[in-house]
Backbone as CSV, one residue per row, in Angstrom:
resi,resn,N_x,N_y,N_z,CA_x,CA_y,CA_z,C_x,C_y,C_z
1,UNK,-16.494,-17.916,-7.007,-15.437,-17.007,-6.568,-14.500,-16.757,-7.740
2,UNK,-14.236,-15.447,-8.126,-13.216,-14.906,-9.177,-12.464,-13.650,-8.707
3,UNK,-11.163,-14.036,-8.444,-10.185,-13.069,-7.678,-9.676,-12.593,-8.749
4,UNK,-9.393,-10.784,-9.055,-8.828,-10.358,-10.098,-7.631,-9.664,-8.980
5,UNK,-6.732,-9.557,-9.919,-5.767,-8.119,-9.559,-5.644,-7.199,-10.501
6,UNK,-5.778,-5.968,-10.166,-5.517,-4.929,-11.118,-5.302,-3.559,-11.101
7,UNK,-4.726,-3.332,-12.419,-4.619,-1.277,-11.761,-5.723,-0.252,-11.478
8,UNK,-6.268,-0.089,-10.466,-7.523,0.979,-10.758,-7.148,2.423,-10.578
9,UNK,-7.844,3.230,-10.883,-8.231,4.408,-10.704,-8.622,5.007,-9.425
10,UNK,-7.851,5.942,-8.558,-8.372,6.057,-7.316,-9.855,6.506,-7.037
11,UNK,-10.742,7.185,-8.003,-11.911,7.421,-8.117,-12.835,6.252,-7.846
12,UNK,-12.221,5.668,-8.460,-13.193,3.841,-8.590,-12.692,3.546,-7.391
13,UNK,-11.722,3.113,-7.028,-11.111,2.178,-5.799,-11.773,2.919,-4.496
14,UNK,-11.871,4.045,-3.960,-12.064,4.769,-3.001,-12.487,4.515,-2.214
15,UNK,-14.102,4.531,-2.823,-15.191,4.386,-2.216,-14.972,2.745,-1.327
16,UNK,-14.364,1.936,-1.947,-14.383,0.141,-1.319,-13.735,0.472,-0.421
17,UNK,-12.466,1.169,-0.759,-11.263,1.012,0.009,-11.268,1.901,1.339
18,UNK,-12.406,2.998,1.267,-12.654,3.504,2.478,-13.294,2.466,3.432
19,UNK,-13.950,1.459,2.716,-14.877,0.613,4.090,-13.738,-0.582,4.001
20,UNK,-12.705,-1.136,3.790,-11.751,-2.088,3.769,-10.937,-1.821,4.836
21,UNK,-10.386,-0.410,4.275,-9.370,0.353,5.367,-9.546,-0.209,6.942
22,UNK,-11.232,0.476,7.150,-11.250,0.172,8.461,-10.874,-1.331,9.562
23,UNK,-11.432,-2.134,8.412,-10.528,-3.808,8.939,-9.201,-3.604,9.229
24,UNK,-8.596,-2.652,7.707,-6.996,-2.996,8.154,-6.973,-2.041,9.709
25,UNK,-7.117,-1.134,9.535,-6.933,0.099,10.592,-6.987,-0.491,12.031
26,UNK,-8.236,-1.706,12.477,-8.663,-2.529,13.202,-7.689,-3.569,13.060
27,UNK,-6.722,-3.842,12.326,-6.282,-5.151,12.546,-4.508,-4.703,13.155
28,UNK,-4.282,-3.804,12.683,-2.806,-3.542,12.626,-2.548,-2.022,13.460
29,UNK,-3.174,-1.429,13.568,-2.759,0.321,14.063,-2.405,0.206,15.388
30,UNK,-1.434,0.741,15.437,-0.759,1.408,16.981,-1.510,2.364,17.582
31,UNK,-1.497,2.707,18.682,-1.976,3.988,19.662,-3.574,4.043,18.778
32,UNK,-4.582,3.468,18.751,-5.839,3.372,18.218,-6.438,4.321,19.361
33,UNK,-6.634,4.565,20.432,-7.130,4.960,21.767,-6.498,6.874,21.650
34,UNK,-5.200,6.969,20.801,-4.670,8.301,20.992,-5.256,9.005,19.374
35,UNK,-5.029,7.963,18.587,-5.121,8.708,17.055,-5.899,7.897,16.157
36,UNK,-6.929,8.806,16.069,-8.211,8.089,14.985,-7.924,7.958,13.359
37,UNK,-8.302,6.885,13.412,-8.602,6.801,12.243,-8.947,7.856,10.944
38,UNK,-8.821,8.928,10.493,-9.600,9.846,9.756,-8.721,10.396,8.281
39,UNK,-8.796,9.017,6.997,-8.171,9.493,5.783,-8.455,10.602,5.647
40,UNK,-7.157,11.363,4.659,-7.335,12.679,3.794,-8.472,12.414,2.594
41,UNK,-9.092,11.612,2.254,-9.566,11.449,0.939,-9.096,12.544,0.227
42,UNK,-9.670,14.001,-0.171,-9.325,15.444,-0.458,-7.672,15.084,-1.045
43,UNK,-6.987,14.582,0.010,-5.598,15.229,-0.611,-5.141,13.653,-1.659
44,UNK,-5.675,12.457,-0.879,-5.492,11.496,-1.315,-5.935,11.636,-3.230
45,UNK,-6.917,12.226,-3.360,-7.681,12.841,-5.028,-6.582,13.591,-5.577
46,UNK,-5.808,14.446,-4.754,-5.121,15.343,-5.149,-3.808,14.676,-6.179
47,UNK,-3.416,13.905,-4.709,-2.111,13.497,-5.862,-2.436,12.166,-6.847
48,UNK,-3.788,11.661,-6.639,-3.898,10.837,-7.974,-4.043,11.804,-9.392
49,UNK,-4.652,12.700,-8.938,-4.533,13.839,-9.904,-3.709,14.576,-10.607
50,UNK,-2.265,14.522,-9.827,-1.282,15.019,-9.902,0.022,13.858,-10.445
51,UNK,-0.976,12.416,-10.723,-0.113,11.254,-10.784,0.583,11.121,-10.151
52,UNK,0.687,10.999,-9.058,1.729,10.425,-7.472,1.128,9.432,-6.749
53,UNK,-0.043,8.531,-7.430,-0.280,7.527,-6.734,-0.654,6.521,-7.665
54,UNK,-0.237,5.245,-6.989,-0.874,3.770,-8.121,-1.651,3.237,-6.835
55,UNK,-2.605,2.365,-7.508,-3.328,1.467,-6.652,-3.699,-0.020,-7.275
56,UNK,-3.230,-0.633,-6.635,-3.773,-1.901,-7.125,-4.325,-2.684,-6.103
57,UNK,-5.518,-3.249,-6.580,-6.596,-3.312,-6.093,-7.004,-4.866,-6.045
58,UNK,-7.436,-6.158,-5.467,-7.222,-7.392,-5.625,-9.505,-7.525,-5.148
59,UNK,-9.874,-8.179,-6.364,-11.035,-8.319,-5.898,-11.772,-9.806,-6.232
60,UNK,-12.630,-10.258,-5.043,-13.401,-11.089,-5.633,-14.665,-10.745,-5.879
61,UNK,-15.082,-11.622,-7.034,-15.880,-10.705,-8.203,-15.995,-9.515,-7.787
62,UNK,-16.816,-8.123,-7.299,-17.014,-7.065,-7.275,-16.205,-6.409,-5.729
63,UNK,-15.889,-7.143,-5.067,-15.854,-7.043,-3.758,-14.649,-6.641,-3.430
64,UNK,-13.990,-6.016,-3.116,-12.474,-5.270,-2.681,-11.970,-6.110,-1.467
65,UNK,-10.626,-7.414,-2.077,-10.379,-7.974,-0.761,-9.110,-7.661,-0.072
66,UNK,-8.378,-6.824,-0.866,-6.661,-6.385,-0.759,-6.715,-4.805,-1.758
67,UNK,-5.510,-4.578,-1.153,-5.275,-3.406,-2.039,-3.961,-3.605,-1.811
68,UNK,-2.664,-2.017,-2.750,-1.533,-1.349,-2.637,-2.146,-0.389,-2.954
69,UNK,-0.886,0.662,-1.842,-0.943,2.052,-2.946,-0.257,2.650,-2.830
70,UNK,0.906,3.151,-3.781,1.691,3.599,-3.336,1.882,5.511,-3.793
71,UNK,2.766,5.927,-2.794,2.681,6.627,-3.206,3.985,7.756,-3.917
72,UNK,4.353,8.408,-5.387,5.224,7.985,-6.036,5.334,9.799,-6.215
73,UNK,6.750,9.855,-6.359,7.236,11.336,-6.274,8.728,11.404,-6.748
74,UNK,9.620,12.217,-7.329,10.892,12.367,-7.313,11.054,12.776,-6.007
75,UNK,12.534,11.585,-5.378,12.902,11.656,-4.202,13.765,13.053,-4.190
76,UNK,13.167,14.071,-3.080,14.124,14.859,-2.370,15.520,15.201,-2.629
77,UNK,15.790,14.134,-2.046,17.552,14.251,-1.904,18.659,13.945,-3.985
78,UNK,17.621,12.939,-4.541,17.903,12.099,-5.748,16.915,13.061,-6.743
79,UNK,16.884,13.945,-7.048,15.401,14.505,-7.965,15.233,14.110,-8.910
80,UNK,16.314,13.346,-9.761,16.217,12.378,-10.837,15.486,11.273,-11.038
81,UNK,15.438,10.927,-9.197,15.268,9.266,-8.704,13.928,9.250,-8.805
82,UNK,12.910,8.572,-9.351,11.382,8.262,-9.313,11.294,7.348,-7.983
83,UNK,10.717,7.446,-7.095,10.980,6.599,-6.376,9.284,6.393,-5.218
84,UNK,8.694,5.016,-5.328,7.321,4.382,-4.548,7.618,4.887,-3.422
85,UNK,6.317,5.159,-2.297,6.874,4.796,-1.217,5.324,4.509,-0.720
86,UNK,5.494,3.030,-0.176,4.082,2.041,0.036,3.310,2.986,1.701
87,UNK,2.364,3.514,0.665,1.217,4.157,1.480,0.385,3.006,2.903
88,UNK,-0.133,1.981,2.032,-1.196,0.870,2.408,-0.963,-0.203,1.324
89,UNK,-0.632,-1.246,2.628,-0.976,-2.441,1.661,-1.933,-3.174,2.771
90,UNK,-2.848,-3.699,2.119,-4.163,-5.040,3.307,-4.207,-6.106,2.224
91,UNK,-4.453,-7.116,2.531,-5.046,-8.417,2.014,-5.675,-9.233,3.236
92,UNK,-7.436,-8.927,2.996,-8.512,-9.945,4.088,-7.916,-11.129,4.820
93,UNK,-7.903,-11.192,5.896,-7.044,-12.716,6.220,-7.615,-13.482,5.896
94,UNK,-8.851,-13.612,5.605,-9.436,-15.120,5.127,-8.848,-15.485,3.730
95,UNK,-7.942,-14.196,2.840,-7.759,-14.325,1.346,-6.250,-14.593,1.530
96,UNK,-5.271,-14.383,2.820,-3.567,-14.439,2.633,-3.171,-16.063,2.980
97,UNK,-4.107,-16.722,2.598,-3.432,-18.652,2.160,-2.947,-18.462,0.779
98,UNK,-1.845,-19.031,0.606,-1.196,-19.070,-0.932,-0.423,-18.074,-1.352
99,UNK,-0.872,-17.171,-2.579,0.309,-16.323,-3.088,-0.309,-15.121,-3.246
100,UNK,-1.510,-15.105,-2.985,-1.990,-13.606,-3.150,-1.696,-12.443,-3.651
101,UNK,-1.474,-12.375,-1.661,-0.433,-11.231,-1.485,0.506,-10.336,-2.297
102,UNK,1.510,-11.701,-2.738,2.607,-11.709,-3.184,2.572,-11.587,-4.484
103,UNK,1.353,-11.630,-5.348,0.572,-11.355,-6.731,0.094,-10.478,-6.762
104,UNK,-0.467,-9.557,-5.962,-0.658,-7.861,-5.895,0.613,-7.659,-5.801
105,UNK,1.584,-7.714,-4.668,2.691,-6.577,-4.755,3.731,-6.596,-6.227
106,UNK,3.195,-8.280,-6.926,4.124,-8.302,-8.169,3.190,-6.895,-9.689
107,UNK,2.232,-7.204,-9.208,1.112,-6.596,-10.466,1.405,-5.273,-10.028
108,UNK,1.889,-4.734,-9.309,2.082,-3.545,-8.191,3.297,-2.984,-9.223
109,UNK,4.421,-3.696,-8.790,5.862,-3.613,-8.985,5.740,-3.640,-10.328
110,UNK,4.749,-3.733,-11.499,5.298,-3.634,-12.904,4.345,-2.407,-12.831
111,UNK,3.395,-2.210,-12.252,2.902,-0.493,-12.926,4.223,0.006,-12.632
112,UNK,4.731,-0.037,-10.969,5.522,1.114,-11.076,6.772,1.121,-11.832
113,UNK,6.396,-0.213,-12.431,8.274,0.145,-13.643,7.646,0.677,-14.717
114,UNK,6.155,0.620,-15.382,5.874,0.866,-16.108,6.049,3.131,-16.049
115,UNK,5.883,2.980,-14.823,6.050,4.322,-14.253,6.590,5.036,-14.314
116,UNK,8.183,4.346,-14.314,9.187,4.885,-14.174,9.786,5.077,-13.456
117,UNK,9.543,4.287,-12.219,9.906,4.068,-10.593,11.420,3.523,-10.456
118,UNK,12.221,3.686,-10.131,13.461,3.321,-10.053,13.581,2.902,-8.749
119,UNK,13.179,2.986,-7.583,12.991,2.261,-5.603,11.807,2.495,-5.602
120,UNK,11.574,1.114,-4.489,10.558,0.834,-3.865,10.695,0.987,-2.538
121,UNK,10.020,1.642,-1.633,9.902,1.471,-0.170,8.958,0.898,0.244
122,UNK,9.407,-0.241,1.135,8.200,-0.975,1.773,8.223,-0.726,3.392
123,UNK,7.177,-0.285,4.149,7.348,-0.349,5.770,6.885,-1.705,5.625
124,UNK,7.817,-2.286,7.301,6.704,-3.252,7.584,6.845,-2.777,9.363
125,UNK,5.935,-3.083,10.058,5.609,-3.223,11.223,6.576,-4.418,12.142
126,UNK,7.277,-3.956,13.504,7.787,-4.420,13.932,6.832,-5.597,14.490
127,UNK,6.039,-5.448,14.997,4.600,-6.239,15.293,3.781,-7.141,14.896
128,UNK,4.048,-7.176,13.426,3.847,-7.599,12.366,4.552,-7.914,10.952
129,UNK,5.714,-8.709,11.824,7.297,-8.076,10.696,7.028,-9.433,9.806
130,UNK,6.714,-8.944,8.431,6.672,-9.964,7.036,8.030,-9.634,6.296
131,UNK,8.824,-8.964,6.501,10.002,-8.589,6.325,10.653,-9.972,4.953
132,UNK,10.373,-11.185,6.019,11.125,-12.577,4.686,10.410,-12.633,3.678
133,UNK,9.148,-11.894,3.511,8.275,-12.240,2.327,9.238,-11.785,1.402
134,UNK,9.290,-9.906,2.056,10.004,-8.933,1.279,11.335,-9.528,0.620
135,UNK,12.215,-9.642,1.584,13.475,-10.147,1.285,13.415,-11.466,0.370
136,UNK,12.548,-12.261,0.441,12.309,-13.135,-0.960,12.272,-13.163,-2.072
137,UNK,11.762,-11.602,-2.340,11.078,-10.403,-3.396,12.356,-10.053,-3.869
138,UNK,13.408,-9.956,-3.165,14.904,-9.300,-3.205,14.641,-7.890,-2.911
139,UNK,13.847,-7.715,-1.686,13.738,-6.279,-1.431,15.252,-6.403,0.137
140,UNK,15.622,-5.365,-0.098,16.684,-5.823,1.174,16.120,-4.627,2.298
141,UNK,16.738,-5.062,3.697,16.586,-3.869,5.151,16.784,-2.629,4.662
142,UNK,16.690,-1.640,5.107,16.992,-0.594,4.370,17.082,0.761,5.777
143,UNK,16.353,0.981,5.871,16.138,1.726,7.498,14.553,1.392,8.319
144,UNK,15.049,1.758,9.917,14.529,1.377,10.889,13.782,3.193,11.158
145,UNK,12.582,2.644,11.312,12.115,4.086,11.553,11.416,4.246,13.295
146,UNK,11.739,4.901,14.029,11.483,5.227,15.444,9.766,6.282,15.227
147,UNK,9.024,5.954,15.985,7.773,6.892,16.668,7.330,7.170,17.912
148,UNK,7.215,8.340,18.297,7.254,8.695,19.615,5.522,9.911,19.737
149,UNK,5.091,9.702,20.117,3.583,10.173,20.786,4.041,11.431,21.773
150,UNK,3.669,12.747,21.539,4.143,13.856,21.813,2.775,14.345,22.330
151,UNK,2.970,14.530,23.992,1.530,15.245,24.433,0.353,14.590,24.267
């Protein structure tokens, strides 16, 4: 067993991360019964293309066991502000004993300074609230986001 972390290329990463996804998608998704599963890949190409996305990718030997990815834009309101905002993060549960995790989102957090990222946004799931990892990280609360199923 040899666990790497590293920056890939969304071209390379894709293809794994389309058959990974589905674990996470299966492990964590709300309303599964109302709204399928079905990535953009297409647009997802787009903005790696357009440099608006990092991915880092956590593997043993060849095998895709975690990912990040975020996805990175001048904020709206700040147009100055470079600013992440975390697309997908998974790590296999058989792989989140120890620090993992917490070793992708660090290998994560220096592309995007390397980037030029000035904020990070992290969701976490009320359901699934890792929130103290974050706040360990010195990421602080920030906002509460509401979803509502229309029709």
């Amino acid at each position: 067993m040899s666990i790497s972390i590293q920056i890939e290329d969304w071209r390379f990463v894709q293809p794994d991360l389309a058959v990974l996804c589905i674990r996470h998608w299966e492990e964590i998704a709300h309303n599964k019964d109302l709204i399928a599963l079905e990535p953009d890949w297409d647009r997802y190409q787009l903005m790696s293309d357009a440099g608006m996305l990092s991915v880092t990718a956590a593997r043993n030997d060849s095998e895709l066991i975690g990912y990040q990815v975020y996805i990175i834009n001048n904020h709206l309101h700040y147009k100055s502000s470079k600013t992440a905002l975390s697309d997908i993060l998974y790590l296999a549960p058989e792989y989140r004993q120890g620090t993992l995790g917490i070793r992708i989102m660090k290998t994560a957090e220096e592309e995007l300074k390397r980037l030029g990222v000035q904020r990070v946004m992290q969701n976490v799931k009320l359901a699934n609230d890792w929130g103290v990892i974050l706040e360990r990280m010195d990421y602080k609360p920030f906002e509460r986001i509401y979803t509502k199923i229309l029709g």
